[in-house]
BAFI-3210 file (N, C-alpha, C; in Angstrom, 3 decimals, decimal comma, padded with zeros to 6 digits):
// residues 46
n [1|2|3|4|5|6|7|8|9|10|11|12|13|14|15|16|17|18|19|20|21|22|23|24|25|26|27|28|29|30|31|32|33|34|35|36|37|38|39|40|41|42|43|44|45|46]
n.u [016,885|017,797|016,778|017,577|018,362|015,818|014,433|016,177|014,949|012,336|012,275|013,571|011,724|007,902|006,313|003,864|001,685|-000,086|-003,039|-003,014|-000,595|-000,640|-002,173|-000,436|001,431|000,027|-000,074|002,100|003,159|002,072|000,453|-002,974|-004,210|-001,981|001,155|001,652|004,199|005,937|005,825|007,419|009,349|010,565|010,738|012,273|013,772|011,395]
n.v [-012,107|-010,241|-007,548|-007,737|-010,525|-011,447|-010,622|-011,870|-014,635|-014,375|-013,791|-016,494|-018,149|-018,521|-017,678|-018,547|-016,935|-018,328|-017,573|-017,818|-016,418|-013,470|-013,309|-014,228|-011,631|-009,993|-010,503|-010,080|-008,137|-006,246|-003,404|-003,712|-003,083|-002,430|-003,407|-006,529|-007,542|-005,627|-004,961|-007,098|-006,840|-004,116|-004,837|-006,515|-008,175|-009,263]
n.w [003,955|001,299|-000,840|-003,096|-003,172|-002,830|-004,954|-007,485|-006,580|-007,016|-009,481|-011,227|-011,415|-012,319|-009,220|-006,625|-004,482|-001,394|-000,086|002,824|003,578|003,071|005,376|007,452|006,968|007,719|010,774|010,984|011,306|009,204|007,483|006,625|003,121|001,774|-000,805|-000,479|-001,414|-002,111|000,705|002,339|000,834|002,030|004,633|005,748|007,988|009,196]
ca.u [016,958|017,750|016,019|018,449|017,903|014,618|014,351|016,966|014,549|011,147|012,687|013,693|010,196|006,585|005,868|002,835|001,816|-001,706|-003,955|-002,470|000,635|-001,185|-002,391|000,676|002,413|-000,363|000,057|003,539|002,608|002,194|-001,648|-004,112|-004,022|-000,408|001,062|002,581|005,454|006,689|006,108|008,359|010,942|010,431|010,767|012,805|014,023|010,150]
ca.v [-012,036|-008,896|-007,181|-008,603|-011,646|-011,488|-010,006|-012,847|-015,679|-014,007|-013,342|-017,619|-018,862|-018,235|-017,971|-018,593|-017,094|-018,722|-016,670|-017,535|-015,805|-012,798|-013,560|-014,467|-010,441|-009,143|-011,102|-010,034|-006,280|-005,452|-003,042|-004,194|-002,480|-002,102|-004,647|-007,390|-008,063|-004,140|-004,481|-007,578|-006,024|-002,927|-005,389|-008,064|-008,680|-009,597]
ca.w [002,512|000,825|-001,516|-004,503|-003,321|-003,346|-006,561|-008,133|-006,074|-007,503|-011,391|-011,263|-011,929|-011,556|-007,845|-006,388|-002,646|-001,294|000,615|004,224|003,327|003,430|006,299|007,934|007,005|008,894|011,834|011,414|011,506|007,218|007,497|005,217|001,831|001,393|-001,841|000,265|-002,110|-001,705|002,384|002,150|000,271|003,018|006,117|005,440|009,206|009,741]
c.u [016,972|016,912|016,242|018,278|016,427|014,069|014,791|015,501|013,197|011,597|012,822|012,789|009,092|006,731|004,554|002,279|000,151|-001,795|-003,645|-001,160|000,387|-001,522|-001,537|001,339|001,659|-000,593|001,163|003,676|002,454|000,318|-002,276|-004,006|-003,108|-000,264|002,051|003,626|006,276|006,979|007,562|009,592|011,704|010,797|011,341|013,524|012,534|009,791]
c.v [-010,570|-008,727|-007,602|-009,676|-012,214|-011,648|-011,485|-014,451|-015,706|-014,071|-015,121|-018,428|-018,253|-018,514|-017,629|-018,342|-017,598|-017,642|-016,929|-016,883|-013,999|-012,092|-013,532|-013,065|-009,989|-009,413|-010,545|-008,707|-005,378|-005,178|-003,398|-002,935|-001,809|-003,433|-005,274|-007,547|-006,436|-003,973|-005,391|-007,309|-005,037|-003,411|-006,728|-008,694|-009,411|-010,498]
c.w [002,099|-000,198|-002,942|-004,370|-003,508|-004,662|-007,986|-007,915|-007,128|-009,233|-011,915|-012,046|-011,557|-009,953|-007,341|-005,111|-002,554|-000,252|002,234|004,321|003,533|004,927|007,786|008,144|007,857|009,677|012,355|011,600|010,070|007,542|006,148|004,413|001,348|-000,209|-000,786|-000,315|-001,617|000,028|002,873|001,823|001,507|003,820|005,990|006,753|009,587|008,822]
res [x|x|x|x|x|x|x|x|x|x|x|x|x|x|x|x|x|x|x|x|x|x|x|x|x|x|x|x|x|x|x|x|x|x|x|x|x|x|x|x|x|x|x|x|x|x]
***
Protein backbone atom coordinates (compact mmCIF):
# COMPACT_ATOMS: atom_id res chain seq x y z
CA UNK A 1 0.00 0.00 0.00
CA UNK A 2 1.38 3.30 -0.72
CA UNK A 3 1.33 6.14 1.12
CA UNK A 4 -1.73 7.68 -1.15
CA UNK A 5 -3.36 4.84 -0.65
CA UNK A 6 -3.13 4.83 2.63
CA UNK A 7 -3.96 8.26 3.06
CA UNK A 8 -7.25 7.81 0.54
CA UNK A 9 -8.10 4.35 2.86
CA UNK A 10 -7.56 6.38 6.32
CA UNK A 11 -9.52 9.89 4.98
CA UNK A 12 -12.82 7.17 3.99
CA UNK A 13 -14.08 6.78 7.52
CA UNK A 14 -13.23 6.75 11.11
CA UNK A 15 -10.69 3.99 11.63
CA UNK A 16 -10.16 2.35 14.59
CA UNK A 17 -6.63 0.32 15.41
CA UNK A 18 -6.93 -1.88 18.87
CA UNK A 19 -4.06 -2.17 21.01
CA UNK A 20 -2.55 -5.48 19.34
CA UNK A 21 -1.86 -3.58 16.28
CA UNK A 22 0.62 -1.86 18.08
CA UNK A 23 1.85 -4.62 19.14
CA UNK A 24 2.05 -6.35 16.00
CA UNK A 25 4.56 -3.05 14.29
CA UNK A 26 6.85 -3.82 16.96
CA UNK A 27 7.13 -7.32 16.40
CA UNK A 28 7.58 -6.20 12.94
CA UNK A 29 10.61 -3.97 13.85
CA UNK A 30 8.60 -0.12 14.47
CA UNK A 31 10.80 1.02 18.28
CA UNK A 32 8.57 2.00 20.87
CA UNK A 33 7.80 5.71 20.94
CA UNK A 34 7.69 6.42 17.35
CA UNK A 35 3.64 7.42 16.06
CA UNK A 36 2.75 4.12 14.45
CA UNK A 37 0.64 5.66 11.70
CA UNK A 38 3.92 7.84 10.43
CA UNK A 39 6.22 4.41 10.81
CA UNK A 40 3.57 2.74 8.58
CA UNK A 41 3.52 5.28 6.09
CA UNK A 42 7.67 5.04 6.45
CA UNK A 43 7.66 1.10 5.97
CA UNK A 44 5.08 0.03 3.98
CA UNK A 45 6.89 -3.25 2.57
CA UNK A 46 6.65 -4.38 6.42
Amino acid sequence: MTKNQFREWALKEVRILDGATGTMLQKAGMPSGVCPEKWVLDNPDT
